[in-house]
C-alpha positions in Angstrom: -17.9 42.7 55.6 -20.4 40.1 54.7 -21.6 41.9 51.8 -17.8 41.7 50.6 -17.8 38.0 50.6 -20.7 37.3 48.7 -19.4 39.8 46.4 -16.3 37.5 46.2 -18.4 34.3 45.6 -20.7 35.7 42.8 -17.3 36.5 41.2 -16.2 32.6 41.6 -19.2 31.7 40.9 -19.5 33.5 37.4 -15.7 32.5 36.7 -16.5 28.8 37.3 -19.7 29.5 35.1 -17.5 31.2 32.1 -14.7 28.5 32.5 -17.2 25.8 32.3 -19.2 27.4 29.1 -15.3 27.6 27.4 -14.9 23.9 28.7 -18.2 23.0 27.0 -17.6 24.9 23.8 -14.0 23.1 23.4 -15.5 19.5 24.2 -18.4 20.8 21.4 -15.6 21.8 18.9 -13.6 17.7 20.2 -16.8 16.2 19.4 -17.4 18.2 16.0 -13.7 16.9 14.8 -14.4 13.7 16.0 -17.3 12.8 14.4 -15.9 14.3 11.0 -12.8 12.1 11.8 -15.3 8.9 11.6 -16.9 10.1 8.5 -13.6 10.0 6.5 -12.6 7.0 8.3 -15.5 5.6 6.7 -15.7 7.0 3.3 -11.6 5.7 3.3 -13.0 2.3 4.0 -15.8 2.4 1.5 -13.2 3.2 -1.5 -10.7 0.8 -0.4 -14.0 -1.8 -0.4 -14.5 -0.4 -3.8 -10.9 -0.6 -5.1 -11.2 -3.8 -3.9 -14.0 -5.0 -5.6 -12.9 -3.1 -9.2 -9.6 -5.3 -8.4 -10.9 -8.8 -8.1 -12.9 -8.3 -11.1 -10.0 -7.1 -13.4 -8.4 -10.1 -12.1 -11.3 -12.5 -13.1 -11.2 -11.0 -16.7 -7.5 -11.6 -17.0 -7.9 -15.1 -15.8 -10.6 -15.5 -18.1 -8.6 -14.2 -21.1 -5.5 -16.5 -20.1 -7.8 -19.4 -20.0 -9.5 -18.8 -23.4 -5.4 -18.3 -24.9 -4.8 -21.2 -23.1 -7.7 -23.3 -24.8 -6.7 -21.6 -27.9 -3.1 -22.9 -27.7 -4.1 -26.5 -26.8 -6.4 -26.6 -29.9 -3.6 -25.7 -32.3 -1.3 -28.3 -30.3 -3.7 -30.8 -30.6 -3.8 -30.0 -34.5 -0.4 -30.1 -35.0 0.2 -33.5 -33.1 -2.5 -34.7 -35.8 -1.0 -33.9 -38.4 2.4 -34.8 -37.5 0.8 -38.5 -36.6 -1.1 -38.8 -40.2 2.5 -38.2 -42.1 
């Protein structure tokens, strides 16, 4: 009768030992996606930093551009106010 018993707990005992290797193998497989989860999460980050930074300096050669038409268009104001005053 006693051997029956210890019969019983070596089956527990290998049932706890399978359900904790599938436990362990599922929080392997967790830790797997989440780690691949924070990799994209920084690459995404890295382009937007990027997109970002191509942005701004678009931006600074439009401004630049709209100053020089601006210089541009003050000059040939300038002129024109000059020779409007000489007549």
């Amino acid at each position: 009768m006693n051997e029956k018993y210890k019969n019983v707990a070596k089956k527990s005992e290998g049932e706890q030992e399978l359900q904790l290797a599938a436990s362990l193998k599922i929080a392997w497989i967790a830790g797997i996606f989440s780690t691949l989860g924070d990799a994209l999460g920084t690459y995404a980050a890295t382009l937007a930093i990027e997109e970002a930074v191509e942005e701004d300096a678009m931006q600074k050669a439009k401004d630049q551009q709209l100053e020089k038409r601006l210089e541009h268009l003050e000059k040939q104001l300038e002129t024109i106010q000059e020779s409007l005053g000489s007549k």
